[in-house]
C-alpha positions in Angstrom: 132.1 97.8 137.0 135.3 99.8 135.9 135.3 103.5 134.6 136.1 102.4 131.0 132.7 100.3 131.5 130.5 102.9 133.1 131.5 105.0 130.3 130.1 102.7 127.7 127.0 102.1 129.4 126.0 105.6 129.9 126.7 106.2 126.4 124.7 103.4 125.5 121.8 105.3 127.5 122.3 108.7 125.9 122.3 107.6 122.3 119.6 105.3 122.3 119.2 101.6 121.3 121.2 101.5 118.9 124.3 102.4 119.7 127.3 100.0 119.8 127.0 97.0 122.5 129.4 94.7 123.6 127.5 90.7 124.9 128.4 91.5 128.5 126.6 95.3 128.1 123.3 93.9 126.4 123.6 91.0 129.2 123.7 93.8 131.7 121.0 95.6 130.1 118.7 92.1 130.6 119.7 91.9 134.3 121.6 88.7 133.8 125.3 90.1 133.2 126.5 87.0 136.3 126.7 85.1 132.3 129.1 87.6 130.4 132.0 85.3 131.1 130.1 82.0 130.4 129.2 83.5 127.1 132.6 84.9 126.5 134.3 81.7 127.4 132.1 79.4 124.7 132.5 81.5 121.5 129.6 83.6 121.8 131.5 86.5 122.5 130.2 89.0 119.9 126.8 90.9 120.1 126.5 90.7 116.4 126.4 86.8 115.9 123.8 86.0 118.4 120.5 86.5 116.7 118.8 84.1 114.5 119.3 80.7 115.3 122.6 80.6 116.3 122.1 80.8 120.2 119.7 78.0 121.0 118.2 76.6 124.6 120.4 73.4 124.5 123.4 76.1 124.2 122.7 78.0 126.8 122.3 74.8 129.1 125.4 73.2 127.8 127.3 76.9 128.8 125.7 76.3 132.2 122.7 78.3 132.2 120.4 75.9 134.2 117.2 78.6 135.2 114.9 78.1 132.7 113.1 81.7 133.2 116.8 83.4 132.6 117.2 81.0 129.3 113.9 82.3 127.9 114.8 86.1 128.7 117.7 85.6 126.7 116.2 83.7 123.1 113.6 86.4 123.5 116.2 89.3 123.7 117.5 87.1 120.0 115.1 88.3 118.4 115.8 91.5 118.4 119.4 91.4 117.6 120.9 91.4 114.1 120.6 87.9 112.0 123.5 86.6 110.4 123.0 86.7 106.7 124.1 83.2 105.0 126.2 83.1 102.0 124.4 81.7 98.6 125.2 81.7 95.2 124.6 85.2 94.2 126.8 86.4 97.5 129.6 84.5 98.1 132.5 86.1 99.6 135.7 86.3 96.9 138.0 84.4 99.3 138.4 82.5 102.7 140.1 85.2 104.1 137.5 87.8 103.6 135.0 85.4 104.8 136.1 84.9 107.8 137.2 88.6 108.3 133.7 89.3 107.6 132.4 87.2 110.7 135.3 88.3 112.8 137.1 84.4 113.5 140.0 85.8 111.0 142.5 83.6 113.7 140.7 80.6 112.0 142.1 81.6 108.8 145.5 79.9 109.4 143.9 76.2 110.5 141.7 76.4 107.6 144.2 77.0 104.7 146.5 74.8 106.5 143.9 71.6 106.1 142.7 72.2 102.7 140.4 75.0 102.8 141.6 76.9 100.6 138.0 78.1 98.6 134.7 79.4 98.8 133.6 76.1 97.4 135.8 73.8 100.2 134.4 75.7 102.6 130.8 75.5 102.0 131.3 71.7 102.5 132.6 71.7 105.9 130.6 70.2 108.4 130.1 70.2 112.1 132.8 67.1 112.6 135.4 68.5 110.8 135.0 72.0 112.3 135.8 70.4 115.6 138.4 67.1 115.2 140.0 68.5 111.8 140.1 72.0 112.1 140.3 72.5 116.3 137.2 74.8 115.9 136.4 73.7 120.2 134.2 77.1 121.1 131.0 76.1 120.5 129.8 79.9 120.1 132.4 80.0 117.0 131.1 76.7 115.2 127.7 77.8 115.4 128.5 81.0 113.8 130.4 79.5 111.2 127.3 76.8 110.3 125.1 79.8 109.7 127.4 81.9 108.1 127.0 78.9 105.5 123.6 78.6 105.5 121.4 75.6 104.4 123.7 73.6 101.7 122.3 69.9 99.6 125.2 68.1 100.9 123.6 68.6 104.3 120.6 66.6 103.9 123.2 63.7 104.1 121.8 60.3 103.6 119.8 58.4 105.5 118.6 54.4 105.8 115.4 53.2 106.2 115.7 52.6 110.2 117.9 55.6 111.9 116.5 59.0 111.5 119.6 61.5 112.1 119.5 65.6 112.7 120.8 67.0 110.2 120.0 71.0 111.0 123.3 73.2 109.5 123.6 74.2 113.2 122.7 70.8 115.4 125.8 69.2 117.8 124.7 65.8 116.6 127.4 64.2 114.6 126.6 62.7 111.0 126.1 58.9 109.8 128.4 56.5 110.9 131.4 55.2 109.0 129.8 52.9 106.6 127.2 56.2 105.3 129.9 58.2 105.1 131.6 56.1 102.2 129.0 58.1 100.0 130.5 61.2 99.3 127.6 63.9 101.2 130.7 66.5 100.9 129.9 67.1 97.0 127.8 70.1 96.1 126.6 69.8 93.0 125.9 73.3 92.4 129.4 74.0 91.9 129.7 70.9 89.3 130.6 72.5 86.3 131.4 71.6 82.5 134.9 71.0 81.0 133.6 73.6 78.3 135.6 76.7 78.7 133.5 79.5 80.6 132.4 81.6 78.1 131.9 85.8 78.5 128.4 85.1 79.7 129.8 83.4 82.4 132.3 85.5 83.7 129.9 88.5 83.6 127.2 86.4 85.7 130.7 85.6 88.4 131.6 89.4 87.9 127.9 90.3 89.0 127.9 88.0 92.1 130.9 89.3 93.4 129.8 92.7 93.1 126.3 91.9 95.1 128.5 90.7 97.5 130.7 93.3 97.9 127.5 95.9 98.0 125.9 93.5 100.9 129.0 93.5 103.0 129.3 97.1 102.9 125.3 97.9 103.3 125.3 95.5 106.6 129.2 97.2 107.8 127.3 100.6 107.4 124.4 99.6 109.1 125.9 97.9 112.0 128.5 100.2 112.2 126.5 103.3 111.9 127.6 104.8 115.2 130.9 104.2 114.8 131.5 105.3 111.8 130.2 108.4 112.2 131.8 109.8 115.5 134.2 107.2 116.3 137.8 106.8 115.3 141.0 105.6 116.6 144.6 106.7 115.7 147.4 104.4 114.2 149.5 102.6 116.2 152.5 104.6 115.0 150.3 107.7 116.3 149.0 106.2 119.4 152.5 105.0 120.7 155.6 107.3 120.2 157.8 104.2 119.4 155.2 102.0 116.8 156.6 101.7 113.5 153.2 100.0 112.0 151.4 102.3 110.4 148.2 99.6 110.8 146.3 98.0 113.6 144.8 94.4 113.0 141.2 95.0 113.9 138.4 96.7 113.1 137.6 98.8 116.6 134.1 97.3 116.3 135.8 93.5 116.6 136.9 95.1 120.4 133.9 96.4 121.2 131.1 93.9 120.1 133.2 91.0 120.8 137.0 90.2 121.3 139.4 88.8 119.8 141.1 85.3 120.9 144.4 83.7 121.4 145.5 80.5 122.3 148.6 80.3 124.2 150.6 78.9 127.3 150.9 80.5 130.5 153.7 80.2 132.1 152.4 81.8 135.5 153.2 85.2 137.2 155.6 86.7 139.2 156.2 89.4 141.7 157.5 92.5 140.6 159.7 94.3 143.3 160.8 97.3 141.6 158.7 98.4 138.6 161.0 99.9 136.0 158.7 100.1 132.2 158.9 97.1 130.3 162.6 96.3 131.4 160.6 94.7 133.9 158.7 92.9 132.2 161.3 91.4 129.8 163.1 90.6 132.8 160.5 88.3 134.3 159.8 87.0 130.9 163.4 85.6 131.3 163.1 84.2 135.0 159.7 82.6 134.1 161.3 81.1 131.1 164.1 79.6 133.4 162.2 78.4 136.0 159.9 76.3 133.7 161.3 73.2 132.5 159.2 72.9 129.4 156.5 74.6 127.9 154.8 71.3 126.7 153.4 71.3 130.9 152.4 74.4 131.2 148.9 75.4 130.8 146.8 76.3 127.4 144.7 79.0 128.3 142.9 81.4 125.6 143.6 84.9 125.7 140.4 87.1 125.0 141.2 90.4 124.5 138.4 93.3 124.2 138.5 97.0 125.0 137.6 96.2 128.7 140.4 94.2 128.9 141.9 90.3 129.5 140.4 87.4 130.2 142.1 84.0 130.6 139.8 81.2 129.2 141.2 77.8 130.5 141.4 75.7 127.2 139.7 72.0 128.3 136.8 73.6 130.8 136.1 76.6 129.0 135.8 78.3 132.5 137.3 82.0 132.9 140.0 81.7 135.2 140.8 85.4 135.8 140.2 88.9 134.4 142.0 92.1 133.8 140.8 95.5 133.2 142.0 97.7 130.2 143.1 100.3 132.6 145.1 97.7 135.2 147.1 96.2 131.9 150.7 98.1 131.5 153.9 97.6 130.1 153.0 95.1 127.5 156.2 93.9 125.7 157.5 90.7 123.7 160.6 88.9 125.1 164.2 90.5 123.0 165.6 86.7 122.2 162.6 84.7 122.2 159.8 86.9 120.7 157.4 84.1 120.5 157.2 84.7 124.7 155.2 87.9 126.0 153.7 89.6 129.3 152.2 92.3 130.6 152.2 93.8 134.2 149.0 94.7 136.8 148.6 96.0 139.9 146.6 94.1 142.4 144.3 96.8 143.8 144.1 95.4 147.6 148.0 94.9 147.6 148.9 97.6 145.3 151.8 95.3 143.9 152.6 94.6 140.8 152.7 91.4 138.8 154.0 90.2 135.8 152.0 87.3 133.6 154.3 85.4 131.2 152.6 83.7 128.1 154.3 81.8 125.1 152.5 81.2 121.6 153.6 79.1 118.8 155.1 81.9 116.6 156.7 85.4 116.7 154.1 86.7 114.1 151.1 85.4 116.3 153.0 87.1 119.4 153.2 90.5 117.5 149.6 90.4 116.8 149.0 89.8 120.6 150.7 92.7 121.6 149.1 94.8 118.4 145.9 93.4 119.6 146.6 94.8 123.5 147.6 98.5 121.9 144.3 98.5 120.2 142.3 97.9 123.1 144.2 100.6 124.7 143.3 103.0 122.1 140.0 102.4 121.7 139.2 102.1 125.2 140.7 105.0 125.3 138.7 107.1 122.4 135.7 105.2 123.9 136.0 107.5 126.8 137.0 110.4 125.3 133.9 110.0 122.9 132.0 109.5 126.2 133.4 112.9 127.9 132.4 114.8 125.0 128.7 113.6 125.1 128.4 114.2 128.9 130.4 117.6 128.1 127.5 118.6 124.9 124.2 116.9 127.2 125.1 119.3 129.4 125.8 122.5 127.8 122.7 121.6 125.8 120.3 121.2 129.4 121.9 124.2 130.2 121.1 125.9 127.3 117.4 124.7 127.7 117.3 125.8 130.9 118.6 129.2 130.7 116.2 132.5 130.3 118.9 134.6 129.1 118.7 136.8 126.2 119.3 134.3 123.3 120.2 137.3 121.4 122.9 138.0 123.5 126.7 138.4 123.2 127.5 137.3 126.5 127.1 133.8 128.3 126.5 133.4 131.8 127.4 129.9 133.2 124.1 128.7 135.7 127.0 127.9 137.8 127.6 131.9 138.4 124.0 132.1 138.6 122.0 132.8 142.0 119.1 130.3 142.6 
C-alpha cells in the first residue's frame, strides 16, 4: 500500500467512521480489498452508490466474486452505507446535466444529449436496453446506479401476456418483452401527460416549489456526505496549484477522487522507453514516435482510463479486467501532444528498474483530452492536501497525548517537549 494510501487509512482511523472512504478503503476495512479492482473495473467504483439495492449477489458473481461467505460480508457491509435517494415528482433535478453531476457519471452527459435525452422527462423513461445498446452505458456498476437514481417509474411495469412472466425490477439485467410487446408504447409516463390548456400561476408555483425541494435535498445530502470534507478539506485552483495553469477551475468535486474516480475511454497506443528524462519535452516527444510507429489508431486498444487520487488504472474495454495500475506519486510529466492535442501521456518510473516510461493514449477530442489531463492535476492536488491534511492530524494527536501526558504546571509560561524530558 503506497504512502498516499497509508495516509488515508490512518486518517480514516483517527476520525472515526465517518470520515471520507474511497470502495478499495472500506473493502480494505472488510478484509477483502484482493476485489478493489474488480469493483473498480465494473462501475462500482464509488463508496457512495453502493447501498440500497444497487450492489446485489448476482453482481457480485458476475464481477467474479465466486466465495459465497465473502459475497455475504459484502451485502451486509450495504447496509450500512448511504442509499441512493430516487428522483420523484416533488424532486426532480432541473436538468440532465445536474443529474448526472449529482451521481457523479457527468462523462455520460455527452452520449445522452447526443441520442435524445435531452430532459428530466426523456430520461426517466430509459430503460435497462437502451442504457447499454443505445447509449454505450457497458459498466454494469454505472447502469445500476443510474436505474435507482430513477427509482420505481409506471412505464416499468411493462406489459405482460397471459403465458411469459418477465422481471421487471428498475434494477434487474433481464431484458424486456420481445419485439412484438414492444409495439405498445411502455416508454410513456403518463404522469407527465399534460393539458394543451396554458399552465396557469398555480402551476408554475407548484414547478417553482419542486425545484426548490430539490435543490434543498441535494444540498442536505452534499452536506451530509461531505461533512468531513467540507469542513477541513480544500484544494487550490489549478492556476494556484501549477505555476503555468491558466484555468482558474478544476472539473471535479475532490470528493468524485476520493469516493470513486472518474473514467475515460480512450486508445492506448503503448509505452516507450525513456532514455534521457528531460520534463514534458519528453513526453511530447514520445507522443510523436508512438504516433509514428502506429499505423492506425482504429487497432490499437480501447482501454478505460480510471483516474482517482491514488492514481491510474487501465481498465481493458471488452473484459472489464484491470490491466495495470499507477500510483499518484509514480505519475509525472503529464502533457497533451503540441499538433495533435487529442493524443496525451504521462511518464513513471518502474521501481525495480528505476527507468522511466512513457504511456501514449489518444481520445476522440481535444476537449475530452484537456479534461484528462485537468482530471490528472486534480488528483495530484488532492492527493496531495490529502496528505498534508493527514500530517496535521498526526502533528495535533500528538501534541494533544503529549499534552495529556505531561505533569507540568499548566499555568506555566514555558513548555517543555517530553522529548527533553528524562524518563
Amino acid at each position: 500500500m503506497s504512502k498516499i494510501e497509508d495516509s488515508l487509512y490512518e486518517n480514516v482511523n483517527v476520525l472515526g467512521p465517518h470520515q471520507v472512504k474511497s470502495v478499495g478503503d472500506w473493502l480494505e476495512g472488510l478484509g477483502l480489498e484482493q476485489y478493489d479492482n474488480s469493483f473498480v473495473a465494473n462501475g462500482f467504483d464509488d463508496i457512495d452508490f453502493l447501498g440500497g439495492n444497487v450492489l446485489e449477489d448476482q453482481d457480485l458473481v458476475t464481477i467474479g466474486i465466486s466465495s459465497q461467505t465473502h459475497r455475504e460480508k459484502i451485502l451486509d457491509a450495504t447496509k450500512m452505507l448511504s442509499v441512493i435517494e430516487p428522483m420523484g415528482d416533488d424532486n426532480q433535478p432541473p436538468s440532465v446535466e445536474d443529474w448526472l453531476a449529482f451521481i457523479r457519471l457527468s462523462e455520460y452527459c455527452d452520449t445522452f444529449k447526443k441520442n435524445g435525452f435531452n430532459s428530466i422527462e426523456d430520461v426517466r423513461k430509459v430503460w435497462v436496453v437502451q442504457l447499454t445498446t443505445v447509449l454505450g452505458v457497458s459498466s454494469l456498476g454505472h447502469r445500476k446506479r443510474i436505474l435507482a437514481s430513477l427509482g420505481e417509474r409506471p412505464d416499468e411495469r411493462g406489459v405482460k401476456d397471459s403465458k411469459t412472466e418477465w422481471n421487471l425490477s428498475p434494477l434487474s439485467e433481464t431484458f424486456p418483452p420481445p419485439a412484438s410487446v414492444l409495439d405498445v408504447d411502455m416508454y410513456t409516463d403518463y404522469r407527465g401527460v399534460k393539458s394543451n390548456v396554458k399552465e396557469d400561476e398555480q402551476t408554475e408555483k407548484q414547478q417553482a416549489h419542486h425545484l426548490k425541494q430539490y435543490k434543498s435535498n441535494k444540498e442536505k445530502k452534499i452536506v451530509k456526505e461531505g461533512a468531513e470534507i467540507s469542513r477541513g478539506f480544500s484544494i487550490r485552483p489549478p492556476h494556484l496549484a501549477q505555476e503555468k495553469s491558466t484555468v482558474k477551475q478544476w472539473r471535479h468535486n475532490p470528493e468524485t477522487l476520493i469516493k470513486g474516480c472518474c473514467n475515460y475511454t480512450s486508445q492506448y497506443l503503448g509505452s516507450m522507453l525513456v532514455e534521457k528524462l528531460n520534463g514534458v519535452d519528453s513526453t511530447r516527444q514520445a507522443i510523436a514516435k508512438m504516433k509514428n510507429s502506429t499505423n492506425s489508431i482504429a487497432k490499437t486498444p480501447t482501454i478505460q482510463l480510471s483516474i482517482s487520487y491514488k492514481g491510474v488504472k487501465f481498465i481493458d474495454a471488452e473484459s472489464k479486467n484491470v490491466i495495470c495500475e499507477h500510483e499518484v506519486g509514480n505519475i509525472f510529466c503529464a502533457c497533451q501532444d503540441t499538433s495533435c492535442l487529442n493524443f496525451f501521456a504521462y511518464i513513471t518510473k518502474d521501481l525495480q528498474t528505476g527507468k522511466h516510461y512513457c504511456h501514449v493514449f489518444s481520445v476522440n477530442s481535444v476537449d475530452l483530452a484537456r479534461e484528462v489531463i485537468l482530471t490528472l492535476g486534480e488528483a495530484f492536488e488532492v492527493a496531495f492536501q490529502m496528505t498534508m491534511k493527514d500530517r496535521e492530524l498526526k502533528a495535533a494527536h500528538k501534541f494533544e497525548t503529549k499534552l495529556g501526558g505531561s505533569t507540568s504546571d499548566l499555568g506555566s509560561d514555558s513548555y517543555t517537549s517530553p522529548d527533553d524530558t528524562s524518563t
